[in-house]
C-alpha positions as MATLAB code, in Angstrom:
seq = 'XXXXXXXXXXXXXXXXXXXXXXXXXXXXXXXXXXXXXXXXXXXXXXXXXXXXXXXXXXXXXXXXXXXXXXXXXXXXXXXXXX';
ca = [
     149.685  112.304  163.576;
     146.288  111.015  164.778;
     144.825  114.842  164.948;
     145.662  114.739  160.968;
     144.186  111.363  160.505;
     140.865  112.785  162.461;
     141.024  115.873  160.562;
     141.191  114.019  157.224;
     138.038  111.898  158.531;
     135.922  115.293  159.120;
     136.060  116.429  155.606;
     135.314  112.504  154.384;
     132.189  112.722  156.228;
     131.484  116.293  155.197;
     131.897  115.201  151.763;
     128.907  112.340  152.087;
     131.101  109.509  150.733;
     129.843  106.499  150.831;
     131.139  103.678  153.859;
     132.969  101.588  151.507;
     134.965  104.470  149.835;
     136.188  105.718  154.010;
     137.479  101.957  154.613;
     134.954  100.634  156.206;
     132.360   97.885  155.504;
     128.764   98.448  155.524;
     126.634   95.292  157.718;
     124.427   93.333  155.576;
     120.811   93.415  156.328;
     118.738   90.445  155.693;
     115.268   90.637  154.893;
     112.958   87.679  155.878;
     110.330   86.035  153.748;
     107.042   85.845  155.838;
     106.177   82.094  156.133;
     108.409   79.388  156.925;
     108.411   75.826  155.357;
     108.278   72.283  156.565;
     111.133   71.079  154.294;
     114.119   72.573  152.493;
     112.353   71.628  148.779;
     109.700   74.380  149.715;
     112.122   76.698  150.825;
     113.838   76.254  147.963;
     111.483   76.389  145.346;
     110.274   79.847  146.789;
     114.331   81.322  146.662;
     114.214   80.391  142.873;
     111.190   81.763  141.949;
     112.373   85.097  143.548;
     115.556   84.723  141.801;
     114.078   83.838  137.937;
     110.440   85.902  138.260;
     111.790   88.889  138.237;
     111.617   89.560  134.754;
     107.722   88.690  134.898;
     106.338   91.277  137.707;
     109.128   94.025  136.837;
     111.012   94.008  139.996;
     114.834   94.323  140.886;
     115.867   90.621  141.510;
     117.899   90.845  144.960;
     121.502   90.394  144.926;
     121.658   87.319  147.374;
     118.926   84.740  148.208;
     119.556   81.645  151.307;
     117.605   79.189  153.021;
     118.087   79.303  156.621;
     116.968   76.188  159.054;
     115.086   77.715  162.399;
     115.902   75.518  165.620;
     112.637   73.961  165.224;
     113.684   72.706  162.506;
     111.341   74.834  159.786;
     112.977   76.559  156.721;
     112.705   79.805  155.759;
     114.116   81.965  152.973;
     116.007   85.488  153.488;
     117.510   87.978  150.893;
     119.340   90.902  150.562;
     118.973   93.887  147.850;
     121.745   96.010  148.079;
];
């Protein structure tokens, strides 16, 4: 049975489908904002202006925004678009 399983994976991946549609879950890749902040407030201000200014500059607002603490103890904010 597994050759038939294999065999049915093949023509999935001839067929360019997409991860999600063979079962499997795509990773989620973070992108960084390039400064980090002294305290969570600035941090935070700079996520919500990247989640309500899209509208002004004409840009795709991204689908997930978080502050993330460093061990330092600085904040920083990351997204993700897709």
């Amino acid at each position: 049975m597994s050759w038939e399983r294999e065999k049915m994976d093949a023509k999935k991946n001839r067929a360019g489908l997409a991860d999600e549609e063979r079962g499997q879950k795509k990773r989620r890749r973070w992108i960084y904002w390039g400064r980090l902040y002294e305290s969570k407030f600035q941090a935070g201000c700079v996520a919500k202006r990247m989640e309500e200014d899209w509208w002004v500059y004409g840009y795709r607002s991204p689908k997930e925004i978080e502050i993330f603490q460093t061990r330092k103890g600085q904040y920083g904010v990351r997204y993700v678009w897709d």
